[in-house]
N, C-alpha and C positions, 0 to 999 in steps of 0.2 A: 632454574633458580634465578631470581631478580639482585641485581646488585643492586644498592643504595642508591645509584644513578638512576636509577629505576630500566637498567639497562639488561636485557636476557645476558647472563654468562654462560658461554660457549668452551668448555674444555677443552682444550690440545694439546695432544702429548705428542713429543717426535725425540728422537736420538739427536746427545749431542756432538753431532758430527756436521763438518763443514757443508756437504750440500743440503741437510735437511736446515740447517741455520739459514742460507741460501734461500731455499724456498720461501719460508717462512719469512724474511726479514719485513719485506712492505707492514704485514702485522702485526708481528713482537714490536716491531719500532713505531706505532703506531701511524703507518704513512698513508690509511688508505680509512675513507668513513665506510664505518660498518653499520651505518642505519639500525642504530639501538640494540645493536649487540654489541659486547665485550668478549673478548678472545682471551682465554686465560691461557700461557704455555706452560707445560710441566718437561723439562728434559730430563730422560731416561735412556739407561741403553736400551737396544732392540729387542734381548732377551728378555728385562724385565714389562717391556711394552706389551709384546706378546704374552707372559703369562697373566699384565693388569686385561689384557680384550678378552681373556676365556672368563675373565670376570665381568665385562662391562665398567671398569675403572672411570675409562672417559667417554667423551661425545663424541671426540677426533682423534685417530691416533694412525700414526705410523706402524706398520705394521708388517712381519716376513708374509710373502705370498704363500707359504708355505703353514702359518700360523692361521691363513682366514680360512681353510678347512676346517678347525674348530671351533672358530666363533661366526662363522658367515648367518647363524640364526638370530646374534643379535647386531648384526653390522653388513653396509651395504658396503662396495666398495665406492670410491667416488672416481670420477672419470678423468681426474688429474691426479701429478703430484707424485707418481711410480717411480721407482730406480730400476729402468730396465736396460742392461747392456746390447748394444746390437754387436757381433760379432766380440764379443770381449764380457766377462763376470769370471767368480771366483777363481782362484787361482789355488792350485796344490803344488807348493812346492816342498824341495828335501835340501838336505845339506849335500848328498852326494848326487852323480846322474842317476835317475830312475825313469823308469817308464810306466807308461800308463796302465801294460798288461800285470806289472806285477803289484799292484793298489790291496788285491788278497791277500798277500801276504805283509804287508805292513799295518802299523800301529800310529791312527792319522791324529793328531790333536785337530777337531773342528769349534767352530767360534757358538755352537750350540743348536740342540736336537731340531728346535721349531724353526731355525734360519731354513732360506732357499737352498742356500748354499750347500748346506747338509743334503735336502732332498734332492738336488741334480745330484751333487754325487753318487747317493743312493740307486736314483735311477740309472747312471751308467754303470754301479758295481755294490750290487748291497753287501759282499762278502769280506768285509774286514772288519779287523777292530779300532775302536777310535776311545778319546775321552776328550770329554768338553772344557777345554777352557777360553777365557776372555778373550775377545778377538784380538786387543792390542795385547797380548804375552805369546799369542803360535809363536812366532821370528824367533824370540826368547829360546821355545823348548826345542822347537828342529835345531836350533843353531849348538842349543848344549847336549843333543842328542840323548832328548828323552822319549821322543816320539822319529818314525822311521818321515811323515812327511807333516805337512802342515796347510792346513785349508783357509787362506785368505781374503777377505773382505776388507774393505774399507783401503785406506792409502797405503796397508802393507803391499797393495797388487802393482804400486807403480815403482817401489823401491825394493825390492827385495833381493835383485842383482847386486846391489849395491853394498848390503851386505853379505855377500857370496852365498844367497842361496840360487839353485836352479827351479825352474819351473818343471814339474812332471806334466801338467795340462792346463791349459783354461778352459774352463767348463762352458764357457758362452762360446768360443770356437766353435767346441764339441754337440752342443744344442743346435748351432748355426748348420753346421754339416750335416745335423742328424735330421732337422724339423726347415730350415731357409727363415727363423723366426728367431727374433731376439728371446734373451735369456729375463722373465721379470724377476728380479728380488726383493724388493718390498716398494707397498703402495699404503693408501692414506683410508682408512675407514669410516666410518660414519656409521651413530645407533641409532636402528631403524626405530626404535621408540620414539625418536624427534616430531617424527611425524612427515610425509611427504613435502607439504610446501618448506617446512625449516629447513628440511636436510637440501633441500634445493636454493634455498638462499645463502646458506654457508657453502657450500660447493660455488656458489659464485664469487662472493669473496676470498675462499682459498685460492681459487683457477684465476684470482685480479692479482694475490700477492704473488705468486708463481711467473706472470706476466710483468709486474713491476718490478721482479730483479731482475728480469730477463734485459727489461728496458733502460736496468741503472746497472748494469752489471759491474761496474768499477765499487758503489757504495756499497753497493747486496755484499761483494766480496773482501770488501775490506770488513764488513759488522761479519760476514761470513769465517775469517782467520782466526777470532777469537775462541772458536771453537776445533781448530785443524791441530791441535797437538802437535805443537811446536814444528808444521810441517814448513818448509819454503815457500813463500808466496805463489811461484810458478807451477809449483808443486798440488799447492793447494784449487789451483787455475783449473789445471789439468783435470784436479781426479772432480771438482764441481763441473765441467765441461764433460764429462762421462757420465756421471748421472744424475744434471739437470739440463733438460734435451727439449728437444721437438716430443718427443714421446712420452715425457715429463707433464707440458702443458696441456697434452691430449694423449692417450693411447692410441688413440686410431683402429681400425679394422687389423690390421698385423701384432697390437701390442695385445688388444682383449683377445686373437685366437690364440696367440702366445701362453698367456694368463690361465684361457680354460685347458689349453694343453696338458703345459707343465704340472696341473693341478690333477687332472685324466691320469694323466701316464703313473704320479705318485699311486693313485687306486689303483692302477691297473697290476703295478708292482707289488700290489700289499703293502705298500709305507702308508699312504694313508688310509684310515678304516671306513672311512663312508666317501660315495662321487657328490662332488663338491657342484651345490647351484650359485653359477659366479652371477651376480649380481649387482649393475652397476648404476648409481643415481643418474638419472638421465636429466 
């Protein structure tokens, strides 16, 4: 679509959470020429991002690793721009001590069906029951003991002590001991209708804004706060330092086997219904 500028407009959709803000900043704040393209951002949760990609919503979007098993026919992925933990992602915690073996017989609230999150769990224990709500409300239900644990993403993984809950596992641990391979949980797509050379010239300017907070990291994270939900600055430091990384600006050879693993292992469990061809803009 041509804007008035006579400039191609490029859609990106990402969650509004402090490290996709992070990434994003060099081109929501217009700091970097995009050579006759316009960047338009839509922020959405993850959930709703994933169900706008089984539609083809946008050009760019954020997306669970777990959600491009169903739309990977009309999206490549791009080879920057992932939240992949290395030794450390989601976190299930309870109000009381619990252990990992007994996950069957408990009633988990997770942050939603298409998150990674969901799917490692599954893959270490498909046998419980769960109900989905909003990732910033789990703390809420385990703490009023409506659910027996709680599956956290996002900044509830660095506080959750704090409000006396315990941790039962982290799942990227759990990954790390079971594969030596970080845990991916969501990466950045691209619709292969763009066509080959477009989809390789926005992959270059997304992989320049991803490098220009890297390089401004004091601004990136100050424009980055506005969306941390009321977190502490430090805080805020922290959980952007986990997942805007070295693996972040590039997956590398450990983050793409990673990626087509955890996608393998879902089919090979029956969670997901068809083997996923991982597909990456080169």
């Amino acid at each position: 679509m041509e804007a008035t500028t006579g400039k191609k407009i490029i859609t990106v959709a990402h969650s509004p959470d402090s490290d996709d803000a992070f990434m994003f900043y060099g081109l929501a704040t217009n700091k970097l020429e995009t050579n006759g393209l316009k960047f338009e951002h839509t922020l959405k949760d993850i959930q709703t991002l994933n169900e706008d990609a089984k539609k083809g919503v946008f050009d760019v979007s954020a997306i669970s690793f777990h959600a491009y098993a169903y739309v990977a026919d009309k999206y490549a992925l791009l080879p920057h721009g992932a939240s992949i933990g290395d030794k450390y992602g989601p976190i299930l915690v309870s109000k009381e001590p619990r252990k990992p073996e007994e996950i069957s017989k408990m009633k988990i609230a997770v942050p939603g069906e298409m998150t990674s999150a969901f799917l490692a769990l599954r893959i270490y224990n498909q046998d419980f029951e769960y109900t989905v709500v909003p990732f910033d409300k789990i703390i809420d239900e385990v703490k009023k003991g409506k659910v027996d644990a709680g599956l956290l993403i996002h900044e509830g993984q660095l506080f959750y002590k704090q409000v006396g809950l315990d941790k039962v596992m982290d799942l990227g641990e759990w990954w790390f001991d079971k594969t030596g391979l970080p845990l991916p949980m969501g990466g950045n797509v691209i619709k292969r209708e763009l066509g080959a050379d477009l989809m390789r010239e926005v992959s270059k300017h997304l992989h320049r804004s991803i490098k220009y907070s890297l390089d401004h990291r004091e601004d990136a994270l100050a424009y980055a706060m506005q969306f941390a939900r009321d977190m502490q600055p430090e805080l805020a430091d922290r959980f952007v330092a986990m997942w805007v990384n070295e693996l972040t600006l590039d997956y590398g050879e450990r983050g793409r086997r990673a990626v087509r693993l955890l996608l393998k292992e879902g089919f090979d469990k029956g969670i997901i219904p068809n083997q996923v061809e991982v597909d990456f803009v080169e």
